[in-house]
C-alpha positions in Angstrom: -8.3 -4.1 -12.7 -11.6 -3.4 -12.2 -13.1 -6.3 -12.5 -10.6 -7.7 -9.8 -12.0 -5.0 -7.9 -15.6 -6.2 -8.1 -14.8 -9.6 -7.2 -13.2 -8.6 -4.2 -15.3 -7.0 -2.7 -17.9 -9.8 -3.3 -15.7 -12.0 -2.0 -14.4 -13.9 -4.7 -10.8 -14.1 -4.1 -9.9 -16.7 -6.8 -12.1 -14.6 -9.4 -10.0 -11.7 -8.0 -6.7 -13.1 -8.5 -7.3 -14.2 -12.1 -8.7 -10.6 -13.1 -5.8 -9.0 -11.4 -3.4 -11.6 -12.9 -5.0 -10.7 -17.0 -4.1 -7.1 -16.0 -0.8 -7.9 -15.4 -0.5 -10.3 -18.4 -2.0 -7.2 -20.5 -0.1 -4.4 -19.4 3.3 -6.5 -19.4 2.6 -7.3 -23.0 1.7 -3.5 -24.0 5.1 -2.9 -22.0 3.0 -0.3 -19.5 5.0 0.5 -16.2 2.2 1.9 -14.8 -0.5 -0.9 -15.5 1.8 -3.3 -14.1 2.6 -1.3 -11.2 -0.9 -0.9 -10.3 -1.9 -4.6 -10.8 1.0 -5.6 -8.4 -0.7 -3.5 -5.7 -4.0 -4.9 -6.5 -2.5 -8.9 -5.8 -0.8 -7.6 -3.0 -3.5 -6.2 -1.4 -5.8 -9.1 -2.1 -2.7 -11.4 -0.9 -3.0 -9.6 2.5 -6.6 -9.4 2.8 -6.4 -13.2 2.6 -3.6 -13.5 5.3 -0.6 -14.3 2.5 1.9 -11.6 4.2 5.0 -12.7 2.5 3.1 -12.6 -0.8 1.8 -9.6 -0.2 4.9 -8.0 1.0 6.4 -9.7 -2.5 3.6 -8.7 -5.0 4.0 -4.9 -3.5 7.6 -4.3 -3.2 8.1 -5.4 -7.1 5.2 -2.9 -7.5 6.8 -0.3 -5.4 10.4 -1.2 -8.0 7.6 -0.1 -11.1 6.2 2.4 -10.1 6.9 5.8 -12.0 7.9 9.0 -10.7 4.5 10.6 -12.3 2.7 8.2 -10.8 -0.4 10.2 -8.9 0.9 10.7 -5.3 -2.3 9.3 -3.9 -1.9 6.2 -5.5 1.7 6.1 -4.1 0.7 6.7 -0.9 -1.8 4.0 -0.9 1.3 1.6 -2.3 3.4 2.8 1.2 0.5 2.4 3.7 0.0 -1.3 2.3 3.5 -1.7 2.6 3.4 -0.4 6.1 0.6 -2.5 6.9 2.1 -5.5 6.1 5.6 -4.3 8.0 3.6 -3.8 10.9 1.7 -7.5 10.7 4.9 -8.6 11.1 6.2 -6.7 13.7 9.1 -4.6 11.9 8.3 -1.5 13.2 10.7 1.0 12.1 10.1 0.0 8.3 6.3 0.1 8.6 6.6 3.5 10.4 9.1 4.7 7.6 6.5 3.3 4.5 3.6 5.4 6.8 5.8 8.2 6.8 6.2 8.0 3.2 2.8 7.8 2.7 2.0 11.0 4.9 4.4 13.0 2.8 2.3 12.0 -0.4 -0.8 12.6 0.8 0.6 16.2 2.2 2.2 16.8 -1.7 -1.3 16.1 -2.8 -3.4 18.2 -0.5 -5.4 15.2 0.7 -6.4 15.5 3.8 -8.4 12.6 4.7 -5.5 10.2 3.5 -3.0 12.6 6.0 -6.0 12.1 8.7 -6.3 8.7 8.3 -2.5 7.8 8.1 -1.7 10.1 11.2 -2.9 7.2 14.1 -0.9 4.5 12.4 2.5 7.5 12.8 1.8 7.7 16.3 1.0 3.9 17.2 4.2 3.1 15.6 6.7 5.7 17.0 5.5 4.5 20.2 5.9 1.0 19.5 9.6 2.1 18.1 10.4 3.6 21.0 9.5 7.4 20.3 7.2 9.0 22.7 7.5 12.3 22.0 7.3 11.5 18.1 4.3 9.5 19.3 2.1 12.4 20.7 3.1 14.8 18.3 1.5 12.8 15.7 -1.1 12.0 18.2 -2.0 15.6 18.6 -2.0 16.4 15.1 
């Protein structure tokens, strides 16, 4: 995965996609939950960075399905803000703002507070956008 990581951020997406997809390959064959979990998010990610929504929102929901309960709650939150993200590209508010709220509530279990502070504007942009005002400037004001 890391390598997949590398190339992205130098911008070599098809580089990206073929270290991500050995990952997979790898941990599939050592039958590894986790590994494969974590490479779905990876592709996903990189499938939205490059526009792909319905791939992305594909790649991260089967990763969302793998995903053990032990997982590390930071990396779960990072799964339900990407799959908020992509909710809210495509305009279904109420299941991006329930993916941001499950994010929040990980972060919160694991006492970090820069994910909390950083998912807190998306809460309060999307209750507004779903209707909720009140919910809005709560989470505005936090």
């Amino acid at each position: 995965l890391s390598l997949g990581y590398l190339r992205t951020r130098q911008n070599q997406s098809a580089e990206a996609f073929d270290a991500f997809d050995s990952a997979l390959r790898k941990w599939q064959a050592a039958g590894n939950t986790r590994g494969q979990a974590l490479a779905l998010k990876a592709i996903g990610i990189l499938h939205n960075v490059m526009s792909r929504k319905q791939q992305s929102l594909d790649s991260l929901l089967a990763a969302e399905k793998m995903f053990p309960e032990n997982v590390d709650q930071t990396e779960k939150a990072s799964l339900y803000n990407s799959i908020g993200h992509v909710y809210e590209d495509y305009g279904e508010w109420r299941l991006s703002l329930k993916y941001r709220e499950m994010a929040y509530s990980q972060f919160q279990k694991a006492n970090h507070l820069q994910g909390q502070l950083a998912t807190l504007p998306s809460l309060g942009k999307l209750s507004y956008l779903s209707g909720d005002s009140a919910a809005a400037l709560a989470y505005f004001k936090q």
